[in-house]
Every structure is written in structure tokens, then in C-alpha cells.
C-alpha positions as CSV (number, residue, x, y, z in Angstrom):
1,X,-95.1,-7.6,-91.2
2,X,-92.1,-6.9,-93.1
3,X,-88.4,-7.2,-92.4
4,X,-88.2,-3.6,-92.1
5,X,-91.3,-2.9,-90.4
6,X,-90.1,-5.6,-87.0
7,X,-86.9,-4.1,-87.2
8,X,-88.7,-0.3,-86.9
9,X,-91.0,-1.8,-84.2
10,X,-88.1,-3.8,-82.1
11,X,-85.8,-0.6,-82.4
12,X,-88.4,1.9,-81.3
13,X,-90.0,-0.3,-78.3
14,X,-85.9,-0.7,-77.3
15,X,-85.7,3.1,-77.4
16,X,-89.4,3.2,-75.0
17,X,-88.3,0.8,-73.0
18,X,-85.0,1.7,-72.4
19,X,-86.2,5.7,-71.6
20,X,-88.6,4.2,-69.0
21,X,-86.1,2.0,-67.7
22,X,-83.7,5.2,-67.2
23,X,-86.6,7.6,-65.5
24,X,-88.2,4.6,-63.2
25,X,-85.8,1.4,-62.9
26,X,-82.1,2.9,-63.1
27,X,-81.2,-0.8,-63.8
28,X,-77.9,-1.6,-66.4
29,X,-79.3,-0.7,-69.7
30,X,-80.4,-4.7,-71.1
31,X,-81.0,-5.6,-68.2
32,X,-83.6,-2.7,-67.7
33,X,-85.1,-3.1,-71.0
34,X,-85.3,-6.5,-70.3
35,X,-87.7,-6.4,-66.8
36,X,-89.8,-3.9,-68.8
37,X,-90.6,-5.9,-71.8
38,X,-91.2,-8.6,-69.8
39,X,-93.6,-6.8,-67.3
40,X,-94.6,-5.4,-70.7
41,X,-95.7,-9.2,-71.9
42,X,-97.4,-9.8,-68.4
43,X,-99.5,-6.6,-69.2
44,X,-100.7,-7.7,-72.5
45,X,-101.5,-11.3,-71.3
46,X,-103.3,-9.2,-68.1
47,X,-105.5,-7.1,-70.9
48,X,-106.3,-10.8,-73.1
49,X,-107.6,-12.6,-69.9
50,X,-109.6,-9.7,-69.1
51,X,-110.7,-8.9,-72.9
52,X,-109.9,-11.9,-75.1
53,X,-112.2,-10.5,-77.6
54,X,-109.5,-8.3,-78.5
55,X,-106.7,-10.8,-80.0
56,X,-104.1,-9.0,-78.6
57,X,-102.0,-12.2,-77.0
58,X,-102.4,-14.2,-80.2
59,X,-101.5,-11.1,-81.9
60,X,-98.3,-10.5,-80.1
61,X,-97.3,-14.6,-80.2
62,X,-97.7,-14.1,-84.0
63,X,-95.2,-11.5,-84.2
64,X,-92.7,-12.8,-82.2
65,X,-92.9,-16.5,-83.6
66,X,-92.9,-15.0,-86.7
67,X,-89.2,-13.7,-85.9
68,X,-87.0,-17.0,-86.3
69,X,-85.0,-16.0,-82.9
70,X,-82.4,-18.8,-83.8
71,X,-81.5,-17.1,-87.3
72,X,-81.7,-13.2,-85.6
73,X,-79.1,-14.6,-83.1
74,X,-76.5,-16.7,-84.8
75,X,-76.7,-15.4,-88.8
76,X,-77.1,-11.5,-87.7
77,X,-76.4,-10.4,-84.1
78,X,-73.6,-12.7,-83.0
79,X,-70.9,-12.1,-84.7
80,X,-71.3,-8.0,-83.9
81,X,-71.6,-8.6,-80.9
82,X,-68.8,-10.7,-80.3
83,X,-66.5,-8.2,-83.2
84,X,-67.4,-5.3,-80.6
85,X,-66.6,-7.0,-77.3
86,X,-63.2,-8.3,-78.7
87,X,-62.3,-4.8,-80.0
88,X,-62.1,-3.5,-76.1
89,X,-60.0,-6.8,-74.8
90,X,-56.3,-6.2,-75.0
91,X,-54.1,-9.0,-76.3
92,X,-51.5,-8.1,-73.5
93,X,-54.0,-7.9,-70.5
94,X,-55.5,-11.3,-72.2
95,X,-52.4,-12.7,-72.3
96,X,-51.4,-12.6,-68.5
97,X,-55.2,-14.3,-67.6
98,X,-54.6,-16.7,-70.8
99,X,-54.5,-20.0,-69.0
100,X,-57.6,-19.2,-66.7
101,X,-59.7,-18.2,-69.4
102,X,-58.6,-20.8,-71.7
103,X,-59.6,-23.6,-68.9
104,X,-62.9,-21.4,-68.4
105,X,-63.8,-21.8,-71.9
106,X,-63.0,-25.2,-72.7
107,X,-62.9,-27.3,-69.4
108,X,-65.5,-25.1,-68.1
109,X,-67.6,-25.3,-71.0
110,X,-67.3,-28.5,-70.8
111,X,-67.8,-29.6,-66.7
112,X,-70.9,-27.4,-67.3
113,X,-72.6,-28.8,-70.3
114,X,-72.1,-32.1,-68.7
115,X,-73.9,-31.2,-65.7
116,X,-76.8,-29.5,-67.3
117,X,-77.3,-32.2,-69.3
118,X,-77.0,-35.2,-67.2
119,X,-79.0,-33.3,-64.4
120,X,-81.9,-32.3,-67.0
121,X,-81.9,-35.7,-68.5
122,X,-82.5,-36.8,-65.0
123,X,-85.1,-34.1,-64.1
124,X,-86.9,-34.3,-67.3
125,X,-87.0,-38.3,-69.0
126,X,-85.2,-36.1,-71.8
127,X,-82.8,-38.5,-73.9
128,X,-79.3,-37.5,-72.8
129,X,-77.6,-36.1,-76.0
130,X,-80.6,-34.2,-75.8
131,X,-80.3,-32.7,-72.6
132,X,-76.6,-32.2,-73.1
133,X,-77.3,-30.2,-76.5
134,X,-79.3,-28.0,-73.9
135,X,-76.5,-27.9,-71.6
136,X,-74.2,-27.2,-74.3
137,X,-76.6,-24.0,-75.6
138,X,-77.2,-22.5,-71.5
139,X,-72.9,-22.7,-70.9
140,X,-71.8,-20.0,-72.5
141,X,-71.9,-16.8,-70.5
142,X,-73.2,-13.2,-71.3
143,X,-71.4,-10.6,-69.0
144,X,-72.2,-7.6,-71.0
145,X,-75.4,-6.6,-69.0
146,X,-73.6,-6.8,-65.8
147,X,-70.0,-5.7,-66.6
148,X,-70.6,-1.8,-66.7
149,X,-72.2,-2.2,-63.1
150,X,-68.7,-4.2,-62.4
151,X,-66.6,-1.5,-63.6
152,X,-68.4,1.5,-61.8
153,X,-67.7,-0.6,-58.9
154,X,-63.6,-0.1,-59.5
155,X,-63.5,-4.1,-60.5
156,X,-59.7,-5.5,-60.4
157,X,-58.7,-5.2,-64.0
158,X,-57.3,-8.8,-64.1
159,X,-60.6,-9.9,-62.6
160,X,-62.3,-7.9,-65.5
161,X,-60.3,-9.5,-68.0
162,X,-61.1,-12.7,-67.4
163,X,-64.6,-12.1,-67.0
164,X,-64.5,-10.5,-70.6
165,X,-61.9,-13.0,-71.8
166,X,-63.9,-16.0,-71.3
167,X,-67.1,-14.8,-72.4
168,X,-65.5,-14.2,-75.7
169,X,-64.2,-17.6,-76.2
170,X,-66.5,-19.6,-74.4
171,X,-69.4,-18.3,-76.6
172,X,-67.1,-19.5,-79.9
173,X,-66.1,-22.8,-77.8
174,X,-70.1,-23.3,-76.5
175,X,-71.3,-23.2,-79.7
176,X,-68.7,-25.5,-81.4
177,X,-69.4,-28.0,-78.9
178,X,-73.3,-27.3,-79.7
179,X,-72.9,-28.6,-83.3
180,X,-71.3,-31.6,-82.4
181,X,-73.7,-32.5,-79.7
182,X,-76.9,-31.7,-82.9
183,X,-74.7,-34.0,-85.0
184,X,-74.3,-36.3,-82.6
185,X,-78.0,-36.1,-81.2
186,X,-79.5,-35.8,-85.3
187,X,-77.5,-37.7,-86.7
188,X,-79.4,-37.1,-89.7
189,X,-79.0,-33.4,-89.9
190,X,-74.8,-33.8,-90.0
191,X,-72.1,-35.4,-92.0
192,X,-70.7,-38.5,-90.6
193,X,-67.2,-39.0,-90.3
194,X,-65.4,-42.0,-92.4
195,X,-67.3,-45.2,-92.6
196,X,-70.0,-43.3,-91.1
197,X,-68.4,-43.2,-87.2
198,X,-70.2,-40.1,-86.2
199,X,-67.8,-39.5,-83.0
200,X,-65.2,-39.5,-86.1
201,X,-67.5,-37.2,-87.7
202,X,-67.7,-34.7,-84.2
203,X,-64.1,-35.0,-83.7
204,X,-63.4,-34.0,-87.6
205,X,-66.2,-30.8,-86.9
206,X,-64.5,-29.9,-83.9
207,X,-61.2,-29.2,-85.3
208,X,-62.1,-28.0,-88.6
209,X,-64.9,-25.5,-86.9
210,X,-62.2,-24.2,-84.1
211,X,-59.1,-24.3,-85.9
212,X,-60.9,-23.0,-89.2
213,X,-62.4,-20.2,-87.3
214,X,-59.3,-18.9,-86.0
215,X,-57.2,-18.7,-89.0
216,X,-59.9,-17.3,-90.6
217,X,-60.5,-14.6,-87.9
218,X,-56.9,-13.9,-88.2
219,X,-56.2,-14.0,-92.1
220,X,-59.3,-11.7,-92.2
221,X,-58.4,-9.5,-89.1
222,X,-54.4,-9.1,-91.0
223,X,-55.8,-8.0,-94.2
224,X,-57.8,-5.5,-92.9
225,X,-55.1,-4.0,-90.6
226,X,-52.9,-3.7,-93.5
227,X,-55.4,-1.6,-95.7
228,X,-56.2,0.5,-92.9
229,X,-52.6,0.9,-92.0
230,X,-52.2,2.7,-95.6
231,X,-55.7,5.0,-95.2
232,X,-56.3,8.1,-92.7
233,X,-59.9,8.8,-93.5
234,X,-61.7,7.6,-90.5
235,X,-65.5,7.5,-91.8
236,X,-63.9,4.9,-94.3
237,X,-61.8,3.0,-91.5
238,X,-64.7,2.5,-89.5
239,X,-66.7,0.8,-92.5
240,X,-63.5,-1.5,-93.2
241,X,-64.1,-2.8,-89.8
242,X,-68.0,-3.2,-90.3
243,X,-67.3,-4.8,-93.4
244,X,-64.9,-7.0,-91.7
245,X,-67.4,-8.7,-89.4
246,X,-70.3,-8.4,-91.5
247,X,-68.1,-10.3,-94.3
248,X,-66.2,-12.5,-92.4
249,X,-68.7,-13.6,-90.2
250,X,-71.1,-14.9,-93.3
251,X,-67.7,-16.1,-95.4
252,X,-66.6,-18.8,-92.1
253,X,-70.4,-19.9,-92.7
254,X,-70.2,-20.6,-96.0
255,X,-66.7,-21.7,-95.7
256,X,-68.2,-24.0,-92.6
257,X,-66.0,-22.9,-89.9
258,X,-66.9,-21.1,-86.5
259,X,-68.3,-18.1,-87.5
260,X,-68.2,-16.8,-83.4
261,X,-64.7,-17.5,-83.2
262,X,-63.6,-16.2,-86.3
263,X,-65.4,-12.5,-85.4
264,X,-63.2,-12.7,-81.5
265,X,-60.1,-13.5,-83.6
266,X,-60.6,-10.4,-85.7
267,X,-61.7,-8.2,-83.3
268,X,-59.0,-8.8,-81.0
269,X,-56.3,-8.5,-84.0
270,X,-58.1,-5.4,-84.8
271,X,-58.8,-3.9,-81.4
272,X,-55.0,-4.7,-80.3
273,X,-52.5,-4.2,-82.6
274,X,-54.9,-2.5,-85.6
275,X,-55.6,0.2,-83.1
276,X,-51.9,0.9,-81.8
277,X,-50.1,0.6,-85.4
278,X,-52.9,1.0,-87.8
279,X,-55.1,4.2,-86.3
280,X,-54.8,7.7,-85.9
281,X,-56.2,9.3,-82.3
282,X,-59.0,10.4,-84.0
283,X,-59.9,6.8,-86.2
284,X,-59.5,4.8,-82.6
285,X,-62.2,7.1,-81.3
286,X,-64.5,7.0,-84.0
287,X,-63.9,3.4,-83.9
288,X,-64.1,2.7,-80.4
289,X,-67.5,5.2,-80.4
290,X,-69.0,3.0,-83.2
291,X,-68.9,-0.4,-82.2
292,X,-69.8,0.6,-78.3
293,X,-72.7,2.4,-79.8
294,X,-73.7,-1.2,-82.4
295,X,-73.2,-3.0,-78.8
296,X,-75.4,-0.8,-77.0
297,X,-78.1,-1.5,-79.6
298,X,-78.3,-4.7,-80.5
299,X,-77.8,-5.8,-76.4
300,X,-81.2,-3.7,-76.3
301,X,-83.0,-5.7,-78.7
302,X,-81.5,-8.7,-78.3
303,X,-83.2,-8.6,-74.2
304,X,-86.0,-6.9,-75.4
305,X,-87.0,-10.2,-78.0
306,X,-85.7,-12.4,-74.8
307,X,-88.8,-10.4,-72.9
308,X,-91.4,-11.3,-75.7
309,X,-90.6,-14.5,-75.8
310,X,-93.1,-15.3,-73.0
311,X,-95.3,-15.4,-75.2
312,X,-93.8,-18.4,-77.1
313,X,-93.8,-20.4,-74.1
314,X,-96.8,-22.5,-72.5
315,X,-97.3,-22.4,-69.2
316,X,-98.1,-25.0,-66.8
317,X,-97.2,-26.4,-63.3
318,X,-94.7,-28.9,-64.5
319,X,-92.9,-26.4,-66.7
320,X,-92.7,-23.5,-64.3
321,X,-91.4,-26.4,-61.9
322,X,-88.9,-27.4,-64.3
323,X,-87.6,-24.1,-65.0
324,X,-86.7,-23.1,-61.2
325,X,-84.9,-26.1,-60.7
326,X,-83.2,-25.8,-64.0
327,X,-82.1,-22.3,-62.8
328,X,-80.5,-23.8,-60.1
329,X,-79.3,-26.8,-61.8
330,X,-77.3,-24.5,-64.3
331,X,-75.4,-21.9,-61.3
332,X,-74.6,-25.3,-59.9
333,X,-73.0,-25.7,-63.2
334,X,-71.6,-22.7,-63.8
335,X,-69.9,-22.7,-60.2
336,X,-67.7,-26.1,-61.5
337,X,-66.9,-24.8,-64.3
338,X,-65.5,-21.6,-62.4
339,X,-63.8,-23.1,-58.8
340,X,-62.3,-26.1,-60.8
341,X,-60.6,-24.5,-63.1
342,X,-59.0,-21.9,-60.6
343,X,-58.3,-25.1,-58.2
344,X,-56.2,-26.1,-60.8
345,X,-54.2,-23.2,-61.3
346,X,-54.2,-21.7,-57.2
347,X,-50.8,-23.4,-56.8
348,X,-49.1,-21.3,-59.8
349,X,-51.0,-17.9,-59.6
350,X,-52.6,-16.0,-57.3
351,X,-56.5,-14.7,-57.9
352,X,-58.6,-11.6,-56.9
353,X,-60.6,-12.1,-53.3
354,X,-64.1,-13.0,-54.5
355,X,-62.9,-14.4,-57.9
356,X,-65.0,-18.0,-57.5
357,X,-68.4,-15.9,-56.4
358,X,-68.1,-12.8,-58.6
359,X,-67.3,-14.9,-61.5
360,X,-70.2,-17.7,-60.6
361,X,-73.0,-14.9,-60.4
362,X,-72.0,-12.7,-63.5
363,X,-72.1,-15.6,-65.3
């Protein structure tokens, strides 16, 4: 199949699925679409035991290995998905939860990846920078399916901001830390640092991937604001800002700096001081409308390819076995990485009843 012709298929069975999840499941939106492509998958293998004349589960794993998932994610959906949920964080709300997400994303990313990966190393026989690339890619957190249920349920704002807050720089932190790990773990498929010292070499990645990413974001995320600030056409406005992701995101890959971080950077320049100084009513809305509606959509597809890819994964006793623990193994994880960093900080601030659970889970 074409390009064109998955895209048609992923958006139309995200439009099925999400209709039937909104008539039968009432579940949050990707997390609906989610549960019915997956009992979707366990359908189709049902139907190939029963008929295996037909194809169809070979059919279906062809498809969906023929997507490369890693690409999909990190060169197309990422950075709009991180533009779009830095456009509705507020740099003075962030501000006042700054050192409790900034210890979330970096000390927690960190405790957590740790964990994972010794604990899988031990569970597994995996080599350990092996297991702690794993940890490194299963840190970061994902709040957007569960967030909309939060905020029906009257959620503290602060609490709400750091939930957003970290999700949006652990993601950039997570996947900084990821490339080092790779570097570190494949040698081979990284630069080394001088005289070939490849903790040099990490070290060197780490700042110039970070720090590059921010300036970047920032640079980028200024210029814009400064041509929008000058226009009052909002169809056009809105495609600066698309252009702005799109753009930047693939210009900090080729330029070799985080990508992820360089899209938060922007959106939060844009979504805080490009919407108070640099939009009409009417642009913020149209704005605001747009990139909630790009969220909406690519959330959908990106669960609905998380439910296919059952059929990229081979079953067996030790595997399924594996993967409970490893479930387990990673909210064990995700709980240090939330309770030590607000440990830390309980003797300067006070936190929300709850925060240590709520923020465990939604994680």
C-alpha cells in the first residue's frame, strides 16, 4: 500500500473506532479507540485460527510491519504532539510548579530508567545498557489520554500543571537520555567523544542535544511571534504556527539537536506570550481550535497503531510472563521517580492531597 492509502485506512478505522467507542465504551477518546483496536486484533487472530485459509493475520502483520512505527513516532507525530500540548501550558502557572517538574523530568527520568533497566536486566539475562536503553524509552509519561478525565473531575490546577509540565519535558529529557544510552549501548551507531571516550562522547550529546534544543525552540518560537505580531489574518497565523513545528522540528534533526524539546520550547513561547501580545481574540481561538483538533487526531492514531501492534509481537509463556512483571516493574518505577522528588521539596512547599498516587497512576 501506499503512503497515502495507510494514512486513508489509519484515519478512517480511528474515525470507526472512535464512533463505536463513543455509542458502546464512553471511555476518554485514545484510550477508547485504543481497547477497540485491540479487541479488534484479537478478532482477526479469532477468524485466522478458525479460517487460516484466509491470510487475514499475515495480512494484517504485513501492514502494520510495513509501517516503520519508530519513524511514524519520532520524525512525524512527536513534535505535534508535543507543539500542541505546550501551546495550552502557561509559562506563569509552569513557573510556580518549576522545580517539581524540573526534578520529575530529570531526576525522575532518571531514578526510573535506572530501575527499569537494572530490574529487566535482572528479569531477563538482557545486557544492562540494554535494558537501561528500555528503561530509558518506557520513562517518559503520556498523560494526554487521561488528563480530560482529570479535568472533568475539577483537578487542582497546580496538580494539573505539573502533570502537564513534566510530560512535556520529560518526553524531551527521556529521549535525550535514550540517545546516549544507543550510543553508549552501539557504540557503533554514535560518534565517540575525543580520543574515542564514549562517556565523553554521551556527555558532549547530552548537552549539545538539550541545550541545542532549547535555543533552538526559542530562536524559532521568537521569530515567529514577531511575524505574527505584525499580521491580523488568522487563517495565515495559524499556518505560521504549523509551519513552525513542522520546520523546526525537522531543522533541530538536521541541525542534530533535540527535536522534542525544541517543539515544547516553541510551543510554550508561542502559547504564552505569542498568544497574549501577538493574537487577536479571534487568532487565539482559531489557534487554540486547530492544534486541540491536530492533538485529538493524531492521539487517535497514534493508540489505534499501539492496538495493531499485537500483531507484531510473538506470543509465548515466557513473554506474556515477562510483560506482567515488567508492568509492575515500571509503576514501581514510576512511583520513585514521583515520591522522591516531592520528598525532596515537602520541606519548602506544600502539595495537593493525593499528589504521590494521582501522579504515580496517570503516569
Amino acid at each position: 500500500m501506499t503512503f497515502l492509502q495507510i494514512t486513508s485506512l489509519l484515519i478512517v478505522l480511528s474515525g470507526a473506532f472512535g464512533a463505536i467507542n463513543y455509542f458502546y465504551l464512553r471511555l476518554p477518546s485514545a484510550i477508547g479507540i485504543l481497547v477497540v483496536s485491540l479487541l479488534a486484533s484479537f478478532v482477526l487472530l479469532g477468524v485466522d485460527l478458525l479460517m487460516p485459509d484466509l491470510g487475514i493475520a499475515d495480512t494484517v502483520r504485513g501492514l502494520v510491519t510495513g509501517i516503520d512505527f519508530s519513524e511514524a513516532l519520532l520524525e512525524g507525530m512527536l513534535g505535534l504532539l508535543l507543539f500542541a500540548g505546550a501551546l495550552h501550558v502557561k509559562l506563569g502557572d509552569l513557573r510556580a510548579q518549576s522545580r517539581v517538574v524540573f526534578l520529575m523530568a530529570t531526576l525522575g527520568i532518571g531514578l526510573s530508567t535506572a530501575i527499569v533497566g537494572f530490574g529487566f536486566s535482572w528479569l531477563t539475562g538482557m545486557p544492562l545498557l540494554t535494558a537501561l536503553v528500555f528503561g530509558a524509552l518506557i520513562s517518559p509519561t503520556d498523560p494526554v489520554a487521561v488528563l480530560g478525565v482529570l479535568r472533568e473531575a475539577d483537578l487542582p490546577k497546580a496538580l494539573e500543571t505539573k502533570i502537564a509540565g513534566e510530560s512535556l519535558f520529560n518526553d524531551g529529557v527521556g529521549y535525550v537520555v535514550f540517545l546516549v544510552l544507543v550510543g553508549l549501548a552501539y557504540p557503533d551507531t554514535a560518534g565517540h567523544g575525543p580520543a574515542g571516550n564514549p562517556i565523553a562522547g554521551a556527555a558532549l550529546l547530552f548537552f549539545q542535544e538539550a541545550v541545542g534544543g532549547v535555543v533552538l525552540g526559542l530562536v524559532l518560537g521568537w521569530i515567529t511571534f514577531r511575524v505574527m505580531r505584525r499580521i491580523d489574518d488568522y487563517p495565515l497565523e495559524v499556518l505560521l504556527t504549523l509551519g513552525l513545528a513542522f520546520g523546526g522540528y525537522e531543522l533541530a534533526v538536521w541541525l542534530q539537536v533535540s527535536a522534542p524539546i525544541m517543539a515544547v520550547c516553541a510551543g510554550l513561547l508561542i502559547g504564552d506570550v505569542g498568544t497574549s501580545q501577538g493574537m487577536s481574540k479571534q487568532t487565539r481561538d482559531y489557534v487554540a481550535s486547530f492544534w486541540e483538533l491536530i492533538d485529538e487526531i493524531l492521539n487517535a492514531v497514534l493508540f489505534l497503531l499501539i492496538g495493531f501492534e499485537v500483531f507484531a509481537i510473538v506470543f509465548d509463556d515466557d513473554i506474556l510472563l515477562t510483560s506482567v512483571v515488567t508492568i509492575a516493574l515500571a509503576l514501581l518505577a514510576r512511583l520513585a521517580a514521583v515520591a522522591i522528588p516531592v520528598t525532596l521539596l515537602r520541606p519548602f512547599r506544600t502539595f495537593n492531597v493525593g499528589v504521590i498516587p494521582i501522579m504515580t497512576w496517570v503516569g
